[in-house]
C-alpha positions as a Markdown table, in Angstrom:
| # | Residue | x | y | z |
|---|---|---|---|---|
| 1 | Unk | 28.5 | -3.0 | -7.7 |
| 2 | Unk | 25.5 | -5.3 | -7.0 |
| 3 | Unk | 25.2 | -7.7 | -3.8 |
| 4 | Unk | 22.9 | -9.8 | -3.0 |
| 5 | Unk | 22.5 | -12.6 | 0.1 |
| 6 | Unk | 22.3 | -16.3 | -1.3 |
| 7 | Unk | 18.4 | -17.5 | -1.1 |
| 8 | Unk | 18.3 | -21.3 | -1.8 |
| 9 | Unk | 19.6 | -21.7 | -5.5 |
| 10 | Unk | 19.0 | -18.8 | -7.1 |
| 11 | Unk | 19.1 | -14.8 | -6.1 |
| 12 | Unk | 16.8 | -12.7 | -7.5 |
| 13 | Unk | 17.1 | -9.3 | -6.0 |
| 14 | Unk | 19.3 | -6.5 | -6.7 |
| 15 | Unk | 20.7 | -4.3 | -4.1 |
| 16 | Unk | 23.0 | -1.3 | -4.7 |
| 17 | Unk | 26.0 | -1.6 | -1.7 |
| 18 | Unk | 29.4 | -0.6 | -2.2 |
| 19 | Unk | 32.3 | -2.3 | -0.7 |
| 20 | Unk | 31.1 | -5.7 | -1.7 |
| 21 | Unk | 33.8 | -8.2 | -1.6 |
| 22 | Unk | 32.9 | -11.6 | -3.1 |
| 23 | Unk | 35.8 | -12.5 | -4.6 |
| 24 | Unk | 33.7 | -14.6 | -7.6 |
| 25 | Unk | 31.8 | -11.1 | -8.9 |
| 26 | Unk | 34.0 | -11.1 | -11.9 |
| 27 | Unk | 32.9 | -11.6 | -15.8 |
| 28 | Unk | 34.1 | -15.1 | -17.0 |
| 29 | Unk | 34.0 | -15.9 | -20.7 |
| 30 | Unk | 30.4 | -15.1 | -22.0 |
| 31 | Unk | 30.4 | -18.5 | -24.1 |
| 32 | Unk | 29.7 | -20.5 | -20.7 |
| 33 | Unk | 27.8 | -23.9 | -21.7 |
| 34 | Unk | 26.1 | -23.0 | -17.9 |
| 35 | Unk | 24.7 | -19.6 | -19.2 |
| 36 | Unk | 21.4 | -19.2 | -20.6 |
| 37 | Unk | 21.5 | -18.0 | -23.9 |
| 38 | Unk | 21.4 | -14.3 | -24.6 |
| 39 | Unk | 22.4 | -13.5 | -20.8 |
| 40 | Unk | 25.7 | -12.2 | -19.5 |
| 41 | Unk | 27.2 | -14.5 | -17.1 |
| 42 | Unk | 29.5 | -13.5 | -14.3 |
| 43 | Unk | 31.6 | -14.9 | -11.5 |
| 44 | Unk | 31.6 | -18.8 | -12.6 |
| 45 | Unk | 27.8 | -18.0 | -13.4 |
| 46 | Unk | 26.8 | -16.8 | -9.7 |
| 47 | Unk | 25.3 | -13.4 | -11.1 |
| 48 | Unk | 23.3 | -14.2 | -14.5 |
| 49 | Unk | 22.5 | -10.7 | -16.0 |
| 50 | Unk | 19.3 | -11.3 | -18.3 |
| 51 | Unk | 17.8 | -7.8 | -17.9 |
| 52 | Unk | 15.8 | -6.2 | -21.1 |
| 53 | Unk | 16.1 | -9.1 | -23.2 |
| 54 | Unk | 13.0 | -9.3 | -24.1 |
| 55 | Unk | 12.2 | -12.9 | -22.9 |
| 56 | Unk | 8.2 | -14.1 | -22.0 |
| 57 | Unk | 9.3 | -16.8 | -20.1 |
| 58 | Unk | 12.1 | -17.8 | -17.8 |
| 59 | Unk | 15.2 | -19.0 | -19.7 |
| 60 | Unk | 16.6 | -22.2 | -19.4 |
| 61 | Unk | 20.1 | -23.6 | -18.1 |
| 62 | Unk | 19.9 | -21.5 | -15.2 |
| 63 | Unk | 23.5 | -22.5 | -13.3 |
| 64 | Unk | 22.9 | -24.4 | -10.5 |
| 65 | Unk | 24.3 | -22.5 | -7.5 |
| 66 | Unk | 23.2 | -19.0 | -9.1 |
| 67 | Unk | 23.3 | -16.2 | -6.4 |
| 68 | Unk | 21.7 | -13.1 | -8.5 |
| 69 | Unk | 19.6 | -13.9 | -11.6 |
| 70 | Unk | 18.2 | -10.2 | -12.7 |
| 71 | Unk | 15.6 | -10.6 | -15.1 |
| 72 | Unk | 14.0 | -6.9 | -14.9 |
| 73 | Unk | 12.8 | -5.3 | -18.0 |
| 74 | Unk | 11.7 | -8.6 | -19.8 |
| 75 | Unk | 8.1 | -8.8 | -20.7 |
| 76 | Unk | 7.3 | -12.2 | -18.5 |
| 77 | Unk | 4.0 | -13.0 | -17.9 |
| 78 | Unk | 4.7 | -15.8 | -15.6 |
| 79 | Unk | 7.6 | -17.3 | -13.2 |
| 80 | Unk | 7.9 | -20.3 | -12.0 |
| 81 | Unk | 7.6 | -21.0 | -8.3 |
| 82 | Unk | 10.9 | -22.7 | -7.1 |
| 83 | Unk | 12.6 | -19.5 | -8.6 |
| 84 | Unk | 12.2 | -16.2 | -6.7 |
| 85 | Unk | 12.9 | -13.1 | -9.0 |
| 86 | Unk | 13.4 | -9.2 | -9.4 |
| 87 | Unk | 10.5 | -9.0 | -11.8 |
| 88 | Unk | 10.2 | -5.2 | -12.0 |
| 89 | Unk | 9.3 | -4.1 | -15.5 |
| 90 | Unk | 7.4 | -6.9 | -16.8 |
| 91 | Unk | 3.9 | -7.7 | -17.1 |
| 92 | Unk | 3.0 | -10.0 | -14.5 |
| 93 | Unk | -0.8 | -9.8 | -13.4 |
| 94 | Unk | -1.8 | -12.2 | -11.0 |
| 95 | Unk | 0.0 | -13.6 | -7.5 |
| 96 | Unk | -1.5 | -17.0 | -7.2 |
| 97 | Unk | -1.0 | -19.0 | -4.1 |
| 98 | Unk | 2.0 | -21.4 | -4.9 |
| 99 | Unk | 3.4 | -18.8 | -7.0 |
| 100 | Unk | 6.3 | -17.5 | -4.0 |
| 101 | Unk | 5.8 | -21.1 | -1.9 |
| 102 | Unk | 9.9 | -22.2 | -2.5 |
| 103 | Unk | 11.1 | -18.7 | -1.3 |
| 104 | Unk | 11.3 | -19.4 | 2.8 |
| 105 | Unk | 14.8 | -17.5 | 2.8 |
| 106 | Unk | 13.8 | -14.1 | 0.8 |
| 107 | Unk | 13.7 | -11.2 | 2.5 |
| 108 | Unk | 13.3 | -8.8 | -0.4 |
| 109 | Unk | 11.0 | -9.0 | -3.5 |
| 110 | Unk | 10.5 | -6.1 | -6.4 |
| 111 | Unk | 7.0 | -6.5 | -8.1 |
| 112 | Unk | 6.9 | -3.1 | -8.9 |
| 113 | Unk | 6.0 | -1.6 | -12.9 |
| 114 | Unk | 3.6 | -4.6 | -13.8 |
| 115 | Unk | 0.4 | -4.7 | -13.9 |
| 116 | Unk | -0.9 | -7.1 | -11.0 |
| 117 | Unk | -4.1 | -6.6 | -10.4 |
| 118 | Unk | -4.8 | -9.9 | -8.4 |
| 119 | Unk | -2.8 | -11.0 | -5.4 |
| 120 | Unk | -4.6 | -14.1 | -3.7 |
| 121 | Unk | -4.4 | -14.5 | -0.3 |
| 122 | Unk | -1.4 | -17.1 | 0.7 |
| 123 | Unk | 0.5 | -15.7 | -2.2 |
| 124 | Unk | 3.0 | -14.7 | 0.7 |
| 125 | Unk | 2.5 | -17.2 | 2.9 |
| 126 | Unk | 5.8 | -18.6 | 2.4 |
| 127 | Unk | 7.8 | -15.5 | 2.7 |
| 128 | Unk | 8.2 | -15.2 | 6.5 |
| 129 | Unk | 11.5 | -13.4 | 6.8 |
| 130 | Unk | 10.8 | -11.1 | 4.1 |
| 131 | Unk | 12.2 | -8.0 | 5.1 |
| 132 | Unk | 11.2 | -5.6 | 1.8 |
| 133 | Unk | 8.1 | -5.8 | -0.5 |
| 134 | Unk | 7.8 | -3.2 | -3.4 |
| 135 | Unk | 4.6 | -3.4 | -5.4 |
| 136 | Unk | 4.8 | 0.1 | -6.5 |
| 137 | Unk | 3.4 | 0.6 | -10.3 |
| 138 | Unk | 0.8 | -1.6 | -10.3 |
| 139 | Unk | -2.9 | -1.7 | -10.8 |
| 140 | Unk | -4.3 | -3.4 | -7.5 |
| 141 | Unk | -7.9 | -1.8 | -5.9 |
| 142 | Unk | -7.5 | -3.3 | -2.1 |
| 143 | Unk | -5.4 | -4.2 | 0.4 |
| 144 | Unk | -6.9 | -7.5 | 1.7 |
| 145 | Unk | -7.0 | -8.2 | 5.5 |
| 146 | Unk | -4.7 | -11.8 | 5.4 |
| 147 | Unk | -2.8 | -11.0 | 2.7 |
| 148 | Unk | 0.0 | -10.1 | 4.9 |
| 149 | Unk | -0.4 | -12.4 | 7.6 |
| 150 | Unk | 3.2 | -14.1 | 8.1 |
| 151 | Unk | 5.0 | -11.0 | 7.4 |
| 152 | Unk | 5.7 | -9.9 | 10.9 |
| 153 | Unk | 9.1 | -8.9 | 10.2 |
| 154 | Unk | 8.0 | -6.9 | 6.6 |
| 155 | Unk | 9.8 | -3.0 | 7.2 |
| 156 | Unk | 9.2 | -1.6 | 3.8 |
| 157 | Unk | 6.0 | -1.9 | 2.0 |
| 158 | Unk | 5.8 | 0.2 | -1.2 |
| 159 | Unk | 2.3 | 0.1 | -2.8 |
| 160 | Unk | 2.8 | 4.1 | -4.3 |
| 161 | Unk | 1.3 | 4.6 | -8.2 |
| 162 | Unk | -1.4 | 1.6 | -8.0 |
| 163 | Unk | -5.1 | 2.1 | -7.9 |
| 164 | Unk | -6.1 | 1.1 | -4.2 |
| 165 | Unk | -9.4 | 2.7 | -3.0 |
| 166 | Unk | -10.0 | 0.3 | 0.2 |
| 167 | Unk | -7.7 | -0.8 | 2.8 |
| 168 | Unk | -9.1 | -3.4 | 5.1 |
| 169 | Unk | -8.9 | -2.8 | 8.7 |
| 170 | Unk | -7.3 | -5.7 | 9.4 |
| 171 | Unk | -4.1 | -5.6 | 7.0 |
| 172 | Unk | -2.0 | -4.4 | 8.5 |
| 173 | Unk | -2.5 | -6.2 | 11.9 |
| 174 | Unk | 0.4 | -8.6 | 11.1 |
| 175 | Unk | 3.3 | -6.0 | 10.3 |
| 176 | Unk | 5.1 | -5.8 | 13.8 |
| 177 | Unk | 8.1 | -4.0 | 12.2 |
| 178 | Unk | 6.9 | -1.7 | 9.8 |
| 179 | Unk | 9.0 | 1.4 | 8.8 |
| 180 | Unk | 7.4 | 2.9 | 6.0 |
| 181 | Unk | 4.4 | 2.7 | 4.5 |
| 182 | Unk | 4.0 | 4.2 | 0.8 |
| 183 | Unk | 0.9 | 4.0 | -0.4 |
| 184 | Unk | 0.9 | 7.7 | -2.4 |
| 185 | Unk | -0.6 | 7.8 | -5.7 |
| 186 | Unk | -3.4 | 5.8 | -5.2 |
| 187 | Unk | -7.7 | 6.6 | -5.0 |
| 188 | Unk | -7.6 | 6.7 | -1.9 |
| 189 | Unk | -10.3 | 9.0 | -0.8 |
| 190 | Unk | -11.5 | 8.1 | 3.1 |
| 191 | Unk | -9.7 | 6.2 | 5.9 |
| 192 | Unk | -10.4 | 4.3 | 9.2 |
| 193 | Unk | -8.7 | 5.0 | 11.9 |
| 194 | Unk | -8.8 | 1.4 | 12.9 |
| 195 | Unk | -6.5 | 0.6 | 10.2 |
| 196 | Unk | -3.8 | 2.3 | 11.8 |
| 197 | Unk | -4.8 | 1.3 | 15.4 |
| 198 | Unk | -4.0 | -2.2 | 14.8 |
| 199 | Unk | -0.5 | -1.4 | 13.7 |
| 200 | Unk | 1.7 | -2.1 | 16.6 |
| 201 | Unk | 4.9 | -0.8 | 15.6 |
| 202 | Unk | 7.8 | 1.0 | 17.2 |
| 203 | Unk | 7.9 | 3.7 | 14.5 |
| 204 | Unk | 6.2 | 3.9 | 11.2 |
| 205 | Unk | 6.3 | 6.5 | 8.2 |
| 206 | Unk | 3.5 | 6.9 | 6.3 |
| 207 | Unk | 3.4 | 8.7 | 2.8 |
| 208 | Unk | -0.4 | 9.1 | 1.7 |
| 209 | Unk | 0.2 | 12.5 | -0.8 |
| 210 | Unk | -1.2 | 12.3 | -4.3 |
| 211 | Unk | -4.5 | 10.6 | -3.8 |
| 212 | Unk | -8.3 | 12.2 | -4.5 |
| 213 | Unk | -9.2 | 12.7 | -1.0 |
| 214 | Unk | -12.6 | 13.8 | 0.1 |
| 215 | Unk | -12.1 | 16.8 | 2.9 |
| 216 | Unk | -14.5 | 16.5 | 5.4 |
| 217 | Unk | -14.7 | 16.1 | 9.4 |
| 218 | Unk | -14.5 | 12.5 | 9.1 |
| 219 | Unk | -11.1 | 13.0 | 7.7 |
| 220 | Unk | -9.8 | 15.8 | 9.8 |
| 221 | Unk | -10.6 | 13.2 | 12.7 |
| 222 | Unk | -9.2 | 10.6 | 11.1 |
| 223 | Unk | -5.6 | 12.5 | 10.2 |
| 224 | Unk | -6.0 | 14.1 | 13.8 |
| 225 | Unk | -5.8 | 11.2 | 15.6 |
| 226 | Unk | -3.1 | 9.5 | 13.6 |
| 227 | Unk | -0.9 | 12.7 | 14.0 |
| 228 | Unk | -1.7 | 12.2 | 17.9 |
| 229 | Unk | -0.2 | 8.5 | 18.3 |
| 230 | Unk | 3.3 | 9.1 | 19.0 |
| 231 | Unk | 4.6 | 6.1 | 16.9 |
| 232 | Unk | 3.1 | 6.9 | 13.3 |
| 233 | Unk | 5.1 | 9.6 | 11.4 |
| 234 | Unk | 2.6 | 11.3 | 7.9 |
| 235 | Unk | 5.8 | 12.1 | 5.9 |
| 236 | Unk | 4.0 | 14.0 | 3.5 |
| 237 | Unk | 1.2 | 15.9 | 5.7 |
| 238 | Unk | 2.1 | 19.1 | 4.2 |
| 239 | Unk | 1.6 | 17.8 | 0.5 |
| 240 | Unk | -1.8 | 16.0 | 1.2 |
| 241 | Unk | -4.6 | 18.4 | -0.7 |
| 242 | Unk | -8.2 | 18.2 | -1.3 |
| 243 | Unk | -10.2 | 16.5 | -4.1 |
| 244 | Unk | -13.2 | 17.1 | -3.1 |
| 245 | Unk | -15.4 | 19.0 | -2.7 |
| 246 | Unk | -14.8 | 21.2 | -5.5 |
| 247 | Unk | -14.8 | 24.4 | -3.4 |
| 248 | Unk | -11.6 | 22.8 | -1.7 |
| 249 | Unk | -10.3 | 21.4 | -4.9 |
| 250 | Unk | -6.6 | 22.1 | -4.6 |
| 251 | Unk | -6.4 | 23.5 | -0.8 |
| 252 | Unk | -3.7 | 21.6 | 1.8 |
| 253 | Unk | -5.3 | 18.9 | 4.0 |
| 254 | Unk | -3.3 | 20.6 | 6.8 |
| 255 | Unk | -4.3 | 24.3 | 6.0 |
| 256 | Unk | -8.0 | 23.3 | 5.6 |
| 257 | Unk | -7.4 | 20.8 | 9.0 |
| 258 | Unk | -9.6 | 23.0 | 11.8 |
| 259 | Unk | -12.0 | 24.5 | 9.2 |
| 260 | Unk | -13.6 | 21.3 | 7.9 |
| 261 | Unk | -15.5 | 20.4 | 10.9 |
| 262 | Unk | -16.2 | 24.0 | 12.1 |
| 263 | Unk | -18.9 | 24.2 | 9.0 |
| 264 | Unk | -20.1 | 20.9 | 9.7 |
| 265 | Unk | -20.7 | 22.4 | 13.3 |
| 266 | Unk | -22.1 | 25.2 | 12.0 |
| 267 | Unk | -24.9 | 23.0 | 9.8 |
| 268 | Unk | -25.6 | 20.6 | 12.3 |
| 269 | Unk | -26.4 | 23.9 | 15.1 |
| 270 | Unk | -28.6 | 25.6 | 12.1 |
| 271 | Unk | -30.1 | 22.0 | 11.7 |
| 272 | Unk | -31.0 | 22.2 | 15.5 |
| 273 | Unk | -31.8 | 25.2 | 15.7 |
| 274 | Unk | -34.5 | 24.7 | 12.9 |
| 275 | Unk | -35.9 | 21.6 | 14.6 |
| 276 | Unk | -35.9 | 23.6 | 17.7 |
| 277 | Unk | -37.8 | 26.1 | 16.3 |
| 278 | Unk | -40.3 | 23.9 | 14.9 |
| 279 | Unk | -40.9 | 22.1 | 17.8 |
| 280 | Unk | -41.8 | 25.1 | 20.0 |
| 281 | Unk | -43.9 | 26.6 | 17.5 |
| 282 | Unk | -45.9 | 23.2 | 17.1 |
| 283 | Unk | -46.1 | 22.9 | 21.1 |
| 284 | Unk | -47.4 | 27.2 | 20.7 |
| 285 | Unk | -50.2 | 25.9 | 18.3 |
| 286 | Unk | -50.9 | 22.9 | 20.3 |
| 287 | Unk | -51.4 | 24.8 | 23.4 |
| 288 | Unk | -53.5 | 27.6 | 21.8 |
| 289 | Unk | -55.8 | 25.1 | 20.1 |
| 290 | Unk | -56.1 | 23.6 | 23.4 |
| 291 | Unk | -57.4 | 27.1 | 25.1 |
| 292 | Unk | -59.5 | 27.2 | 22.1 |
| 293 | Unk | -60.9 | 23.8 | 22.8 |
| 294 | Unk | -61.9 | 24.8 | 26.4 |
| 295 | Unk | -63.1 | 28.2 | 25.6 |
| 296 | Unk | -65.8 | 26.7 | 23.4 |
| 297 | Unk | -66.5 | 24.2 | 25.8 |
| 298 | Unk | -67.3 | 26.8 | 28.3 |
| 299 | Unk | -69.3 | 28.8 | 26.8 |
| 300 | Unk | -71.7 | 26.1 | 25.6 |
């Protein structure tokens, strides 16, 4: 059974609760001159089912009063902005600004399985109870600092399976309330530790497995002082493997954990050590050409 919370005129997000009991969640006759045409109506047309229909564009004769309009698994490119929707499974690329501007009372959006590459900055601005963002499945590169910055309520915040190499240390200032963090299955392949320092939550979850990361110090420091702050939680610490190098192709972030800086140790004592050397053996030479120096000076 789907519920859903009434968000101005129209609902757009699925939820899966059982025990629901709104009365009007029942089918009426599908021939409804308030249904959109080639969508299943329900409930005097409060839940308009127009999932994998194969529409481009939002259909028209949307009931007024509509409390769960599901259009997931279309292929829309596009939505308009006074209509917030569960556009999973479409092919949406780019957030602008005004796109999300008439959705003040959502507190759960589903992005994910597009192909949004571009979120501007404001996109969200709007969306300040919003509770649960999933842009999982998608092809974004960063995490902008400010893209986030009325969302200090947001708990969940899905970005698994996209293609995000940099995370800006400010993005996730905002996020006061954050729960979980999934951000597996991108190219991520360094962190700052300042990222995480600027989250000021009671208790957050992070789930970083599956990306190409590079095993050095830097990130054994990095991972060791996030496992040290006593609110952040790496879910999948065990499952986080090397990239690269290649010798360490394959090995368990956690297994290779004490080892990674030992050998830079050991480099940067043979790099002393070598300079060492050098200087002595230059101050040596230096002091026997001075003796020489004398010597000759004497004897004349």
């Amino acid at each position: 059974m789907r519920c859903a919370l009434r968000i101005n005129e129209v609902q757009v997000i699925e939820t899966q609760k059982q025990g629901c009991t709104r009365d009007a969640l029942h089918p009426v006759a599908g021939g409804s001159k308030l249904c959109p045409h080639q969508c299943s109506c329900h409930g005097a047309s409060e839940l308009v089912d127009c999932r994998s229909r194969g529409f481009t564009h939002i259909p028209h004769s949307i009931p007024h009063g509509t409390w769960l309009l599901d259009l997931s698994g279309n292929k829309l490119s596009e939505f308009l902005s006074r209509i917030g929707l569960k556009l999973s499974h479409n092919t949406l690329e780019h957030l602008e600004t005004k796109s999300l501007e008439d959705l003040e009372s959502l507190e759960r959006l589903d992005l994910s399985h597009n192909h949004i590459r571009v979120i501007e900055v404001g996109a969200f601005r709007g969306l300040t109870i919003l509770r649960h963002l999933n842009l999982a499945w998608n092809q974004l590169t960063v995490l902008q600092g400010g893209l986030l910055s009325m969302q200090q309520g947001l708990g969940v915040l899905l970005l698994g399976h996209n293609n995000i190499s940099k995370i800006e240390v400010e993005a996730l200032a905002p996020l006061q309330t954050l729960t979980i963090l999934n951000l597996e299955a991108n190219q991520l392949r360094s962190l700052k530790f300042k990222i995480f320092l600027n989250l000021k939550t009671p208790s957050t979850h992070l789930q970083m497995s599956e990306n190409p990361w590079t095993c050095d110090c830097d990130l054994h420091r990095v991972f060791s002082k996030i496992l040290r702050v006593r609110h952040l939680h790496v879910d999948d610490y065990v499952n986080i493997t090397c990239h690269s190098p290649l010798l360490l192709a394959g090995a368990s972030l956690g297994l290779m954990h004490s080892q990674l800086c030992i050998a830079e140790t050991a480099t940067v004592l043979i790099i002393t050590g070598t300079v060492m050397v050098t200087v002595v053996a230059a101050m040596v030479m230096a002091e026997r050409k001075r003796k020489k120096k004398r010597m000759n000076l004497e004897n004349q």
